[in-house]
Backbone atoms as SQL, in Angstrom:
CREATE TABLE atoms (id INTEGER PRIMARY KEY, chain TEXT, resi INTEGER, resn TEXT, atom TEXT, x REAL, y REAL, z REAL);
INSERT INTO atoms VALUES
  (1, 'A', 1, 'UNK', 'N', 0.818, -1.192, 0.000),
  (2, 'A', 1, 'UNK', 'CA', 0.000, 0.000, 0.000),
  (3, 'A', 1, 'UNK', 'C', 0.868, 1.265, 0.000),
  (4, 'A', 2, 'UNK', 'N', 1.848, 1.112, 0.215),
  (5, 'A', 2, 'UNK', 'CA', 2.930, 2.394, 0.171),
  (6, 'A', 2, 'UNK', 'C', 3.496, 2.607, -1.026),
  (7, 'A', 3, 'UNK', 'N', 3.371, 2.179, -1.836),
  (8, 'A', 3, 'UNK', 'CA', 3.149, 2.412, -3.062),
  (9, 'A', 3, 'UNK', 'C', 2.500, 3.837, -3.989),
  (10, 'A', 4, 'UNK', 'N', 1.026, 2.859, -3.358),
  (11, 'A', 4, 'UNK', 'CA', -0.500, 3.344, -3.520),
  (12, 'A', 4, 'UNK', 'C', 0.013, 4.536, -3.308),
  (13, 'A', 5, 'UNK', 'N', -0.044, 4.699, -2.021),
  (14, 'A', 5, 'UNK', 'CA', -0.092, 5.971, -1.173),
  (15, 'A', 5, 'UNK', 'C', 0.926, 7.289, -1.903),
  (16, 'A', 6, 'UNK', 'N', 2.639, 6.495, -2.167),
  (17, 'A', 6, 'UNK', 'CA', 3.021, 8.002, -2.118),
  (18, 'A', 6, 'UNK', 'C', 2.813, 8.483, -3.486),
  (19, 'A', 7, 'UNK', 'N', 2.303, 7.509, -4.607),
  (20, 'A', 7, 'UNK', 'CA', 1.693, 7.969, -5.451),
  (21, 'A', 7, 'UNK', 'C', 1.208, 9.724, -5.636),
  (22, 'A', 8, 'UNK', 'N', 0.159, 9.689, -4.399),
  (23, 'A', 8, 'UNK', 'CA', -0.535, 10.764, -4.107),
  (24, 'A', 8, 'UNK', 'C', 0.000, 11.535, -3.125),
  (25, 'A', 9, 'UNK', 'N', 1.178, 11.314, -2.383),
  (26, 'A', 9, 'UNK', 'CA', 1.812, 11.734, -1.420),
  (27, 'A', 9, 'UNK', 'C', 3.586, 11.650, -1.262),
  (28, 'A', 10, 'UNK', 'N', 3.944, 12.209, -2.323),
  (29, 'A', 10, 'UNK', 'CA', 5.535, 12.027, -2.775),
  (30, 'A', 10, 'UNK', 'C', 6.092, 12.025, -1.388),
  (31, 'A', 11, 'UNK', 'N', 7.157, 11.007, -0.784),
  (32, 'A', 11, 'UNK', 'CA', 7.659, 11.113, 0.334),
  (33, 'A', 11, 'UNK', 'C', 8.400, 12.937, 0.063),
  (34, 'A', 12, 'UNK', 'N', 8.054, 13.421, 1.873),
  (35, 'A', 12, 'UNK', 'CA', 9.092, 14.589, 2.237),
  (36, 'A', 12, 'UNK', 'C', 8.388, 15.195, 1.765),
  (37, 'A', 13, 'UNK', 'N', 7.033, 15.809, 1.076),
  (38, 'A', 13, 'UNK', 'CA', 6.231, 16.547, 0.454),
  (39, 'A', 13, 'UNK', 'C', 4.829, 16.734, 1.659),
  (40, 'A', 14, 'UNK', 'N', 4.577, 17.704, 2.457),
  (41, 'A', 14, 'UNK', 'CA', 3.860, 17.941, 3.441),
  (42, 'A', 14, 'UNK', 'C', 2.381, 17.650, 2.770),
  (43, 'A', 15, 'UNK', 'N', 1.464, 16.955, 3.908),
  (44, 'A', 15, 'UNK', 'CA', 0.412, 17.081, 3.561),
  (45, 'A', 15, 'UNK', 'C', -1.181, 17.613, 4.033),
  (46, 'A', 16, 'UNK', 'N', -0.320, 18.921, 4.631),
  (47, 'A', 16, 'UNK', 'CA', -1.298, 19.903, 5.112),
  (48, 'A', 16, 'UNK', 'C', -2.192, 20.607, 4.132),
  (49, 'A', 17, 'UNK', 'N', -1.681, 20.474, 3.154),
  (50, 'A', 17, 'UNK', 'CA', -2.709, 21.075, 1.872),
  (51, 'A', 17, 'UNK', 'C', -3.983, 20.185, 1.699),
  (52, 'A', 18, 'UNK', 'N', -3.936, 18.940, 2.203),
  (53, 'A', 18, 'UNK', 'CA', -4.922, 18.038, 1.624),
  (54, 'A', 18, 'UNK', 'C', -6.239, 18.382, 2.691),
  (55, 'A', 19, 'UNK', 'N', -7.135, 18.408, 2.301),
  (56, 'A', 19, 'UNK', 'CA', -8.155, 18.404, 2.962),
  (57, 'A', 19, 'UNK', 'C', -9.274, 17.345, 3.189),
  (58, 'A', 20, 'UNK', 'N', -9.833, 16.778, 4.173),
  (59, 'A', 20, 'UNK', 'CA', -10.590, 16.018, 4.297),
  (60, 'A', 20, 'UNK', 'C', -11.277, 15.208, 3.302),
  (61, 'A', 21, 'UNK', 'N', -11.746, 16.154, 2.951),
  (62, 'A', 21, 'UNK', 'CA', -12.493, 15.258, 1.447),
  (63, 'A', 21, 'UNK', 'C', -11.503, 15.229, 0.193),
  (64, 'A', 22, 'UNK', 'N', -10.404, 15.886, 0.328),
  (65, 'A', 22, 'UNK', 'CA', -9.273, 15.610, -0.551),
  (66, 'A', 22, 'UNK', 'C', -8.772, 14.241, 0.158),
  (67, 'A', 23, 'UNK', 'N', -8.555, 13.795, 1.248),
  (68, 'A', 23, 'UNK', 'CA', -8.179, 12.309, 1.841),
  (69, 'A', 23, 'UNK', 'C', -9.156, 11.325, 1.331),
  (70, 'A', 24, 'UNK', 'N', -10.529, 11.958, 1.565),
  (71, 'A', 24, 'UNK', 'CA', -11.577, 10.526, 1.092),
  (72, 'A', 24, 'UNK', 'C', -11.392, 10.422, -0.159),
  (73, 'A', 25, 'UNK', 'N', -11.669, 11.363, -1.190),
  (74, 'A', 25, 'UNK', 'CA', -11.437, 10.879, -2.288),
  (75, 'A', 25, 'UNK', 'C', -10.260, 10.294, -2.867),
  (76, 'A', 26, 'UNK', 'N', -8.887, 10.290, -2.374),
  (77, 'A', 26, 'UNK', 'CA', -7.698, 9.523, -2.490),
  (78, 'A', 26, 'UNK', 'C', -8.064, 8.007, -1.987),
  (79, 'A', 27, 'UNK', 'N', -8.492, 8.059, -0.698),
  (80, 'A', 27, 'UNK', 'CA', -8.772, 7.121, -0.168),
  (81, 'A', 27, 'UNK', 'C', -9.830, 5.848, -0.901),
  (82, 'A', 28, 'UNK', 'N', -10.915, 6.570, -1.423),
  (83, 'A', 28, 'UNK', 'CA', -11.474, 5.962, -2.211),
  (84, 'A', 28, 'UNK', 'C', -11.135, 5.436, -3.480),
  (85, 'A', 29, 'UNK', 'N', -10.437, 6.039, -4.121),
  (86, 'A', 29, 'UNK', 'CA', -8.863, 5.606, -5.467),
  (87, 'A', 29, 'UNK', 'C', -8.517, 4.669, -5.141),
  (88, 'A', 30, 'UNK', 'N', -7.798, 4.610, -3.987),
  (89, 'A', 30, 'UNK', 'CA', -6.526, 4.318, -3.578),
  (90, 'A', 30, 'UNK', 'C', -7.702, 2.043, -3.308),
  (91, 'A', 31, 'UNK', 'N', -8.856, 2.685, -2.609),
  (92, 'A', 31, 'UNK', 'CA', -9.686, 1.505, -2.036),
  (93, 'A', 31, 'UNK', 'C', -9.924, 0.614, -3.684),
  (94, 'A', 32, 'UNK', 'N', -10.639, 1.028, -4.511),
  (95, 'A', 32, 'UNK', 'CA', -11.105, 0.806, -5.914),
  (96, 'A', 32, 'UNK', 'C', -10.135, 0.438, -6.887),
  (97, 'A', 33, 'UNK', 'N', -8.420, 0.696, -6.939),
  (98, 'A', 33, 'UNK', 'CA', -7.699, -0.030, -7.898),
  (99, 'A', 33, 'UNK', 'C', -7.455, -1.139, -7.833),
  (100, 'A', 34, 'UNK', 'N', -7.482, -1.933, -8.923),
  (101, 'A', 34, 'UNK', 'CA', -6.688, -3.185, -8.987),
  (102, 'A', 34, 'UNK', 'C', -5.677, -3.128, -8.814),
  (103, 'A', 35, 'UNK', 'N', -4.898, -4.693, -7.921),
  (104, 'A', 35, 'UNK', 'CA', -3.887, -4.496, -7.696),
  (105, 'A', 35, 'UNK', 'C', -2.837, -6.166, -8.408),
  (106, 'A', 36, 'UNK', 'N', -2.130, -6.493, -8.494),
  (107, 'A', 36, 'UNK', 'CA', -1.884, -7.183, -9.377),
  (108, 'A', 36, 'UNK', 'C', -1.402, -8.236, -7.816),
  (109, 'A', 37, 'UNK', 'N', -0.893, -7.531, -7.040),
  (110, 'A', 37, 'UNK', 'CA', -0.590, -8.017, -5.983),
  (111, 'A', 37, 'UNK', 'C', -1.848, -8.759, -5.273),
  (112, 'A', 38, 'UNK', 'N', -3.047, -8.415, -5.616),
  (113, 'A', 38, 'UNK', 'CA', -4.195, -9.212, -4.646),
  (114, 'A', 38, 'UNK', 'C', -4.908, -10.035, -5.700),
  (115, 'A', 39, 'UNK', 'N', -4.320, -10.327, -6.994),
  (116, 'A', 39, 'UNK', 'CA', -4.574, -11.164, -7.965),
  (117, 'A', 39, 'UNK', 'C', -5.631, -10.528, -8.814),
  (118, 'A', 40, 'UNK', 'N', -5.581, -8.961, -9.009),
  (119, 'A', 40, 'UNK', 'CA', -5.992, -8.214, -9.996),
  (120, 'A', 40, 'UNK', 'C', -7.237, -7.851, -8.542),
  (121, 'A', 41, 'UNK', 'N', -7.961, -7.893, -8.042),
  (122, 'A', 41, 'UNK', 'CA', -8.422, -7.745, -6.935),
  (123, 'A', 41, 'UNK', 'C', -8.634, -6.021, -6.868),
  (124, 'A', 42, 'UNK', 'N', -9.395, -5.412, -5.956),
  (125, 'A', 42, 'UNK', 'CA', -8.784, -4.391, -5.318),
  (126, 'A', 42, 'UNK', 'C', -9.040, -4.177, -4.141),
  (127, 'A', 43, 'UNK', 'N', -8.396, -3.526, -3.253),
  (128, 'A', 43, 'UNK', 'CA', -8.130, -3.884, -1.877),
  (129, 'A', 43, 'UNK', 'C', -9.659, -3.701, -1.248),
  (130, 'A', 44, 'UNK', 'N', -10.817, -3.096, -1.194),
  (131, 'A', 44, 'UNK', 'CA', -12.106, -3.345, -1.563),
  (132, 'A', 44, 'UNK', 'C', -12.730, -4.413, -1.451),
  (133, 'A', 45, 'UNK', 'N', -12.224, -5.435, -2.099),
  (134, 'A', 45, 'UNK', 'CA', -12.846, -6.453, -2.786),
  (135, 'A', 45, 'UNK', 'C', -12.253, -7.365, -1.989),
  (136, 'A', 46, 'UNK', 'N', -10.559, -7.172, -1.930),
  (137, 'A', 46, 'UNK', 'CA', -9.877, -8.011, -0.617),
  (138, 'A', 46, 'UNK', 'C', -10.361, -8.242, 0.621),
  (139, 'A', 47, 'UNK', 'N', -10.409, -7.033, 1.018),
  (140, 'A', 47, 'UNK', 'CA', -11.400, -6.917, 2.306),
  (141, 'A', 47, 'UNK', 'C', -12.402, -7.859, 2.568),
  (142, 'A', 48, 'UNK', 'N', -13.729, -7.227, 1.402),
  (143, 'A', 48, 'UNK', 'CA', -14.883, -7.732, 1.702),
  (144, 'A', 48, 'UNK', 'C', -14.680, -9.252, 1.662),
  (145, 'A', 49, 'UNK', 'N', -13.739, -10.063, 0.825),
  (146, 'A', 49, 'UNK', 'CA', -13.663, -11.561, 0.150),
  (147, 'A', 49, 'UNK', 'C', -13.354, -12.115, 2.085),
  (148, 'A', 50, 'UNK', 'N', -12.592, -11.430, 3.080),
  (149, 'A', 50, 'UNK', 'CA', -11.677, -11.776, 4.284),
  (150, 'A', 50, 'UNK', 'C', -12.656, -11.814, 5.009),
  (151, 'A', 51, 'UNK', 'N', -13.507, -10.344, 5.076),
  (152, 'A', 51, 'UNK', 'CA', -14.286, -9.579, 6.321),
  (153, 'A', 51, 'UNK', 'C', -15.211, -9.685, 6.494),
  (154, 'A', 52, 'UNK', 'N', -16.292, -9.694, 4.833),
  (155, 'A', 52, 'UNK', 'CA', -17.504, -9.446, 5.131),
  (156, 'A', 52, 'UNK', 'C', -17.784, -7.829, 4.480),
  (157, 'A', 53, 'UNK', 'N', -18.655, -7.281, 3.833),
  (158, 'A', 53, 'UNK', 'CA', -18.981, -6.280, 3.506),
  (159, 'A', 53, 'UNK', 'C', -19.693, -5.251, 4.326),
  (160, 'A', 54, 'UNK', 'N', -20.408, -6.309, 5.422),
  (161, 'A', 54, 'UNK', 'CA', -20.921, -5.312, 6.378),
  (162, 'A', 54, 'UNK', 'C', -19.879, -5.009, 7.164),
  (163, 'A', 55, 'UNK', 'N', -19.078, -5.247, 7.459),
  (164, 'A', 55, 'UNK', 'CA', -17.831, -5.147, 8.432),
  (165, 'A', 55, 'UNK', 'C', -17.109, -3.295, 7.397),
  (166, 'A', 56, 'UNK', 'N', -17.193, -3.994, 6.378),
  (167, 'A', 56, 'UNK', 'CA', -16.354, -2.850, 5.045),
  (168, 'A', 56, 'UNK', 'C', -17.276, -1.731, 5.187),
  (169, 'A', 57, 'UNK', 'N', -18.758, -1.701, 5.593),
  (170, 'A', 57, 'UNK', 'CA', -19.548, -0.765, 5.411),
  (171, 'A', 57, 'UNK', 'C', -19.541, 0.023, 6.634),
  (172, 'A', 58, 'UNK', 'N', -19.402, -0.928, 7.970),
  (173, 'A', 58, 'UNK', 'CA', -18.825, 0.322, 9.048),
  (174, 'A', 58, 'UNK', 'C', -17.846, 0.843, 9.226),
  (175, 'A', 59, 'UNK', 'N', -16.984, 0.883, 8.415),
  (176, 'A', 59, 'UNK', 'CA', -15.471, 1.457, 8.510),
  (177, 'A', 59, 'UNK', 'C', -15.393, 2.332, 7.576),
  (178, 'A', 60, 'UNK', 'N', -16.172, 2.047, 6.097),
  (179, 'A', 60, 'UNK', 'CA', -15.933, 3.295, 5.623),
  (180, 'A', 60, 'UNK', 'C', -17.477, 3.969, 5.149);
């Protein structure tokens, strides 16, 4: 996932500019890609396949 992340967050690059709903909507990106690593999957889908979707629905 650190990957994912500095994608949108270049290490050493502050991220006080981002704002809340600038996080969810990354966050939501970041939830929704395939990943080749979870067998084309996306971490989303990982989740729900482990957790349960209602579990996925109180968290986000």
């Amino acid at each position: 996932m650190n990957k994912q992340i500095r994608l949108f967050f270049p290490k050493g690059k502050s991220v006080d500019k981002y704002s809340k709903v600038d996080i969810k909507n990354i966050n939501k990106t970041i939830l929704n890609k395939p990943l080749r690593s979870l067998d084309g999957n996306t971490p989303k889908e990982a989740f729900i396949k482990v957790f349960d979707e209602d579990i996925f629905n109180e968290l986000f």
